[in-house]
N, C-alpha and C positions, 0 to 999 in steps of 0.2 A: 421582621427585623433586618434580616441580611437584603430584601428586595429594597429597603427605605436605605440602606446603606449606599448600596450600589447607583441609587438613583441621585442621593447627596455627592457621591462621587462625581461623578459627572456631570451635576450642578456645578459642585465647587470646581473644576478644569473651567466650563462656560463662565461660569461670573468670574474668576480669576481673571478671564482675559477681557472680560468688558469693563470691569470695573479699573482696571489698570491700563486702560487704552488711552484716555488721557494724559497719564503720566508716563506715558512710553515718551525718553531722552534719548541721549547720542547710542547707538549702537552697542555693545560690549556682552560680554558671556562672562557671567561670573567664575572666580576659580575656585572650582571645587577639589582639584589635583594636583599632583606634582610635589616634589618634595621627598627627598628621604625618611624614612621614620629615623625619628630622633635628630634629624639635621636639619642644615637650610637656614634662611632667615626667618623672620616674624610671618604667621600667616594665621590670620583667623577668618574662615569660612564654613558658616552654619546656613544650612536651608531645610525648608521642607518640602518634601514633595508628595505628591497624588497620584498614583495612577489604576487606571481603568485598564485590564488585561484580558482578552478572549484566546482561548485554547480549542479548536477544533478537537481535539484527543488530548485531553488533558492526565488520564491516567500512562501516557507514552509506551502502551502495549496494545496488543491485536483487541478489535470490538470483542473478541468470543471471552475476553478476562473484567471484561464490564458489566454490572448489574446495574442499569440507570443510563442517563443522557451519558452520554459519549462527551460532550462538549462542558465546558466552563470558564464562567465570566469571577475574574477576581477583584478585588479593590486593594490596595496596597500603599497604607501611607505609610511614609517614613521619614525619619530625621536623620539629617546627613552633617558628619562633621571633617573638617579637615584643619586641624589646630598645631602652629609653630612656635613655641614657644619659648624663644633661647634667653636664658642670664648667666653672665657671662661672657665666657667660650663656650657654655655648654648650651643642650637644648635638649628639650622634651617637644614630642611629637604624638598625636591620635586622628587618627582618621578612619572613616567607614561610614555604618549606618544602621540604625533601630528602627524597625518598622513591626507589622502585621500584617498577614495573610487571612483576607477575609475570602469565604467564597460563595456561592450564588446558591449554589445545588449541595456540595457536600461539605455541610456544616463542620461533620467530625474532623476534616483537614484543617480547618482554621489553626493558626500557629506562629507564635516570634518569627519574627527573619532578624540575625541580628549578625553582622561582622563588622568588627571592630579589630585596629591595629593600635598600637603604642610603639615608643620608641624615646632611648633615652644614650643619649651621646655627651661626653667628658671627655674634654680636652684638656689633657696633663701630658703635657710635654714631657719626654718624647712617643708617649704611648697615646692609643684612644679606646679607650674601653667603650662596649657599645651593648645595650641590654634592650630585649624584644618582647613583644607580649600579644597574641592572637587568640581572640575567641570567635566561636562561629557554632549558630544554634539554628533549625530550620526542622519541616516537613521534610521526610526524604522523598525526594522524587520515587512516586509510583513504580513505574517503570525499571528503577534500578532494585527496588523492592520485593520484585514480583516473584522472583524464584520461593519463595518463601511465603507467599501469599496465595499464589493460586488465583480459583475466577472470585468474583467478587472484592476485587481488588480495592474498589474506591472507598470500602468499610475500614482498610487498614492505616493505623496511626504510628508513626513514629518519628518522633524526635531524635535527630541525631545533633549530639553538642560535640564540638573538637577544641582544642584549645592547646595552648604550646607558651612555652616562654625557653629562651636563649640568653648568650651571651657571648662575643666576643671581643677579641683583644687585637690592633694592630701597634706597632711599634714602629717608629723609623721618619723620616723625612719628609715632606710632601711630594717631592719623589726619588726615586731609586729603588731599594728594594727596602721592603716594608712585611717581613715575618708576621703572621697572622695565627690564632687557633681560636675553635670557638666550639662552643655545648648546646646544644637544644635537646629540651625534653615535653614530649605531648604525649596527651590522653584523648581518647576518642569513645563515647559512650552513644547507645541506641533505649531508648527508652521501652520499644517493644520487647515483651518478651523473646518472643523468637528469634529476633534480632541480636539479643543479648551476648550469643554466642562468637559475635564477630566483634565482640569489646573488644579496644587495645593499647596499649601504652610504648613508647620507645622512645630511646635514648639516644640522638646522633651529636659525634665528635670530630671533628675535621682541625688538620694543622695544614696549614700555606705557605707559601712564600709569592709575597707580589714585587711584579718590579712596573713603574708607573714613569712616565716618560710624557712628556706633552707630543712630542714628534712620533713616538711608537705607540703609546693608546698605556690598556690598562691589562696586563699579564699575569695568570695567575699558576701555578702548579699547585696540585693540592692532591691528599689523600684523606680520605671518608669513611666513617664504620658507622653503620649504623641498626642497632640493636631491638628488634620489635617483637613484642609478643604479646599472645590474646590470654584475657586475661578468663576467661573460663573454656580453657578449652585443654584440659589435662591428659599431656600424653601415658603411657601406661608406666614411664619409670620415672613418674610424678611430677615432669616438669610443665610448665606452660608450655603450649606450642608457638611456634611463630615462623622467624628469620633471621639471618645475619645477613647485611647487605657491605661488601669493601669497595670502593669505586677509589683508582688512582686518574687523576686525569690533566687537564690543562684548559683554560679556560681565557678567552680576548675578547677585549672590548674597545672600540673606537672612535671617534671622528673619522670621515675618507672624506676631507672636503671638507666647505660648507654646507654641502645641501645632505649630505648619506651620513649615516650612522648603524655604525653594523657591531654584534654581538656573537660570538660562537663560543663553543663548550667542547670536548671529545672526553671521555673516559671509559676506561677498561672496568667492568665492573662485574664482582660474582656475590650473587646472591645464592645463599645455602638455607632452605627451608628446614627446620627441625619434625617436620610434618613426615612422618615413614612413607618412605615408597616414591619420594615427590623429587624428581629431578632439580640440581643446579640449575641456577641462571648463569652462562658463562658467554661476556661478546661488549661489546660494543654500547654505550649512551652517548647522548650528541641532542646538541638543541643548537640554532642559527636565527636571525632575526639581520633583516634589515629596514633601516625606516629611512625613507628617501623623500626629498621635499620638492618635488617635481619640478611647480612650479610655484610663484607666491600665493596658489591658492590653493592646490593640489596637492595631497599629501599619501605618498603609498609606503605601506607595511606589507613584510610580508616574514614568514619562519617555519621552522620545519624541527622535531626531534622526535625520539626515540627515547623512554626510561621506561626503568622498572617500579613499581607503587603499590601500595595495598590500600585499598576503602573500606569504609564501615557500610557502605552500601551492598556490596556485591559480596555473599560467602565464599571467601578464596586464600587462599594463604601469599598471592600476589598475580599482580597483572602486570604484562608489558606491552605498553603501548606507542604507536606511532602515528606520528599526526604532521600536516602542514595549514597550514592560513592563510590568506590573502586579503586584504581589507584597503578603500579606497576613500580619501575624506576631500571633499571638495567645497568650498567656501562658495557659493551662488552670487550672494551677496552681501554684505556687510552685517546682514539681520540674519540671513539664509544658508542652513549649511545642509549636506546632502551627506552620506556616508552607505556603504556598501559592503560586504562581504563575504568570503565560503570559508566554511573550514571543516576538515572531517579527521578523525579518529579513528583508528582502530585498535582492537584490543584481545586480547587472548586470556583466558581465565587458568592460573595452573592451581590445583588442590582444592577442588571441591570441598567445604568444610559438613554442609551436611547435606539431606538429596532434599530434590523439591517435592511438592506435592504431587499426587497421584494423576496424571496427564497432564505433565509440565515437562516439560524434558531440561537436562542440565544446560547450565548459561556456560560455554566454553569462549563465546568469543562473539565477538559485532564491531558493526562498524555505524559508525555515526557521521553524518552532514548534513550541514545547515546552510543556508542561501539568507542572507538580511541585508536591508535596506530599512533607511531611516530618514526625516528628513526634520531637524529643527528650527524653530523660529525666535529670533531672541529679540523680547516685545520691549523691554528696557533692561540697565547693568543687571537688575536683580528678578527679573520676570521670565522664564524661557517653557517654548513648550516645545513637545517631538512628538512625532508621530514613530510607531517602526513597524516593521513588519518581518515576520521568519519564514521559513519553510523548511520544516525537519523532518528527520528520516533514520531508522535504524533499519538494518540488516541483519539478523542475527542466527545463532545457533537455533532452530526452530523457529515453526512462525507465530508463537506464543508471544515473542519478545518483539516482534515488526511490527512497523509502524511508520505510518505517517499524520505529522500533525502542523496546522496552519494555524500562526500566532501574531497577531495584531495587539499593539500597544498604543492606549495615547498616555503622554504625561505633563503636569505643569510643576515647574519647579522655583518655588519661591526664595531666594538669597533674604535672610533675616540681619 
């Protein structure tokens, strides 16, 4: 079944592009992006797409934690939306994508891919109330799994779902200074047992103040609390365990020109774990981004930060991580577009939540990098296909968690 799959895949990429060769018209790339959730003007963009995935090391840990090929081939369609929907002043917004994970070799992995955004914006003078909604359902990556799994890795199933909804308020002018507060609450659940233990739920509240300027950009001071805890994991004077995370900071965003547009963040942040024996987080978070427009065809990104987070992947009471990126998008030709990039991570594990299995040693910290290249072809407005390609690599506490794995993509993507 799964071989007739994989083989219809990769039909339907070739007839796609034969059978649409004649009606390939004037050049264009469909738009699948862009746009604030809940803002913006009218935008309706549905397509589907195909793609055919090869994994050199697809379980993302050493061969010795694999029972079976090493390697796998995926299929993965899905439906992509990105919907504007304003009456009025107001507007509603959803975008992301519903797909499946089929796979060649391990069936048990087969599983939803699903991320979806909403967004919903009300403009009632002088205030703008703004309401969020994120779900997000998948296969956990193998690899961030494994402490918990042991050898025989490619046997283990789990679905991890996250999901969040928020709300905020800003108040004031189009510009000057414009007072802001806002609430977000998510849950995070793992469908493994074992995994179970790293359920979790939190609460973050932040209050602001912006001050917004056409000639000085977009200014923000803010302070942040944010309240998280696992929900089976009982300390001994019967509470949940978790964290309290308080960040004060300041945060800029601007135009420099026409062609640069730059982003920065700083705040002071202490993170206090309820977990016994487990150190404060007490320093510094920062994220930067610039995207600069070379030339009219040339287009460079690049950023860098620093925070503190906790996943439902890795058993830990939080991680802090620091990472930069670099990425290069180059237009070839009017049909033809090239893109390139590195980016690496690193990360540190504090509070072990439980021990790994017996000759696995604890996951304290790794570092991760990726090397990608891409190249797209857009066959007419609504026809596009990409080729890509990655080269990944972890580093890690043990060599139970290293890895290298070589990842080729083709995809066609149909605008409906």
């Amino acid at each position: 079944m799964h071989k007739k799959l994989f083989t219809a895949g990769t039909a339907l990429v070739s007839i796609a592009y034969a059978s649409t060769a004649a009606l390939a018209a004037e050049p264009g790339v469909p738009s699948m992006g862009g746009g604030a959730a809940g803002g913006g003007g009218k935008r309706v963009g549905i397509s589907a797409s195909t793609e055919v995935r090869y994994d050199s090391n697809f379980s993302h840990t050493s061969s010795a934690s694999v029972a079976g090929p090493q390697s796998e081939e995926r299929l993965i369609p899905q439906l992509n939306l990105d919907l504007g929907l304003p009456f009025g002043a107001h507007s509603f917004s959803i975008a992301g994508g519903i797909g499946y994970d089929f796979h060649r070799h391990n069936k048990k992995l087969d599983k939803e891919n699903i991320n979806l955004n909403s967004g919903l914006t009300l403009n009632i003078s002088p205030c703008t109330p703004s309401f969020s909604g994120n779900i997000q359902r998948r296969q956990s990556d193998l690899g961030e799994i494994a402490p918990t799994a042991g050898t025989g890795i490619n046997s283990v199933k789990n679905a991890q779902t996250e999901w969040q909804i928020g709300g905020n308020l800003s108040c004031g002018k189009s510009f000057g200074l414009r007072p802001t507060a806002g609430i977000t609450y998510e849950e995070g659940h793992n469908s493994a047992t074992l995994r179970q233990i790293n359920n979790r739920h939190a609460l973050t509240y932040m209050v602001g103040l912006n001050y917004v300027h056409p000639s000085i950009g977009d200014i923000q001071l803010f302070a942040q609390q944010r309240e998280l805890r696992f929900d089976n994991q009982i300390l001994l004077n019967g509470k949940e365990n978790g964290n309290r995370t308080r960040s004060y900071g300041i945060s800029f965003s601007r135009a420099i020109g026409a062609r640069l547009q730059g982003n920065a963040s700083v705040s002071w942040t202490n993170l206090n774990p309820r977990q016994p024996g487990l150190r404060n987080f007490k320093g510094l978070n920062w994220s930067g981004s610039l995207t600069l427009q070379a030339t009219p065809l040339l287009t460079l990104d690049a950023g860098i930060s620093k925070s503190t987070s906790s996943t439902l992947a890795v058993a830990s009471n939080f991680s802090v991580s620091t990472g930069y990126n670099f990425s290069a998008n180059y237009t070839l030709t009017p049909r033809i577009a090239l893109q390139a990039g590195f980016t690496t991570k690193k990360k540190s594990y504090q509070g072990l939540l439980i021990a790994p299995p017996t000759g696995v040693p604890p996951l304290t910290g790794d570092r991760k990098q990726a090397i990608s290249g891409s190249i797209s072809y857009t066959m007419s407005p609504k026809l596009q296909f990409s080729l890509n390609a990655a080269r990944e690599s972890r580093d890690a506490s043990g060599t139970f968690y290293d890895y290298h794995n070589n990842r080729v993509a083709l995809q066609a993507s149909l605008s409906l």
